[in-house]
C-alpha positions in Angstrom: 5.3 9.3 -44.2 5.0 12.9 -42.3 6.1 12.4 -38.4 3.8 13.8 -36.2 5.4 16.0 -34.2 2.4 16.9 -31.5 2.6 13.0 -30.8 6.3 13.2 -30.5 6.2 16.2 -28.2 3.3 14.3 -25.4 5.3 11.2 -25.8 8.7 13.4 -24.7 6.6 15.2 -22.1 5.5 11.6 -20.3 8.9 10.2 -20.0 10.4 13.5 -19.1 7.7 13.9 -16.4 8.2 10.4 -14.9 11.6 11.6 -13.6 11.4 12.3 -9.9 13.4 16.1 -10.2 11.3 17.0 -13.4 8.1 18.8 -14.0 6.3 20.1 -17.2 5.8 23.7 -17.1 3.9 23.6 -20.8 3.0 21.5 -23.5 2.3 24.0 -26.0 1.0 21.6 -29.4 -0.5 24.6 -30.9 2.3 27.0 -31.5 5.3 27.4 -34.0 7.2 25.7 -33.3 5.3 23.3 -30.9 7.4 22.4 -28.1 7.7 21.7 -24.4 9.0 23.2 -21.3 10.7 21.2 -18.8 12.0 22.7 -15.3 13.9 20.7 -12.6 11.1 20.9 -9.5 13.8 22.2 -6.9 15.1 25.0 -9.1 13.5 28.6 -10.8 16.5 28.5 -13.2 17.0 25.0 -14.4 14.5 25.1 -17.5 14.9 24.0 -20.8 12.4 24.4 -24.1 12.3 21.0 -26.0 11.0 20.5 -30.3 10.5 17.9 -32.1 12.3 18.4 -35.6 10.6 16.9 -39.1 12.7 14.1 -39.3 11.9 13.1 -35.2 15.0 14.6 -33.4 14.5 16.3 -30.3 16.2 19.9 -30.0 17.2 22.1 -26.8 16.3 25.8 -26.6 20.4 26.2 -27.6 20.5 23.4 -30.5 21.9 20.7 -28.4 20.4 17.4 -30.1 18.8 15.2 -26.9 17.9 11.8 -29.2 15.1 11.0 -31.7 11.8 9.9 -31.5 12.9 6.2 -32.0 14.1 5.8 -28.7 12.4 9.0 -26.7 12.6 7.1 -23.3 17.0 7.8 -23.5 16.2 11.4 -24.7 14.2 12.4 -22.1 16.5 11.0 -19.7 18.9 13.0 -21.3 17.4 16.0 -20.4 17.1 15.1 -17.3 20.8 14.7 -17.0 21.4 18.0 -18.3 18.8 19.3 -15.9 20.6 17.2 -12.5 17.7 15.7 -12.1 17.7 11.9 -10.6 16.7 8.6 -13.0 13.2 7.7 -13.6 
């Protein structure tokens, strides 16, 4: 069965986006490779580009492996971790 990474990526987005610190720059479905841009709120400089692999892992901008799609609620917070930004 092919993942659907799109679905992935707006699932990743939500939970990433229910952190307080967080916001969603974009969501960009349409590009290659689709992915999306999280910032922390309080800081210009605090960004990070998130895809969604084939096999449902989700990838940093530098390669750092946040979690799969199985469990995206822990890789979102994750990211928000990395990003100092408080719990959901």
């Amino acid at each position: 069965m092919m993942l659907d990474t799109a679905l992935c990526l707006e699932r990743f987005a939500w939970h990433a986006g229910r952190h307080a610190d967080l916001t969603i720059q974009s969501l960009a479905l349409s590009s290659d490779p689709a992915y999306v841009s999280v910032r922390n709120r309080f800081s210009a400089t605090l960004t990070e580009t998130v895809t969604c692999s084939d096999e449902g892992a989700y990838i940093t901008s530098w390669g750092y492996r946040l979690g799969t799609a199985e469990d995206v609620e822990s890789a979102a917070a994750r990211l928000a971790f990395l990003l100092a930004a408080l719990p959901a």
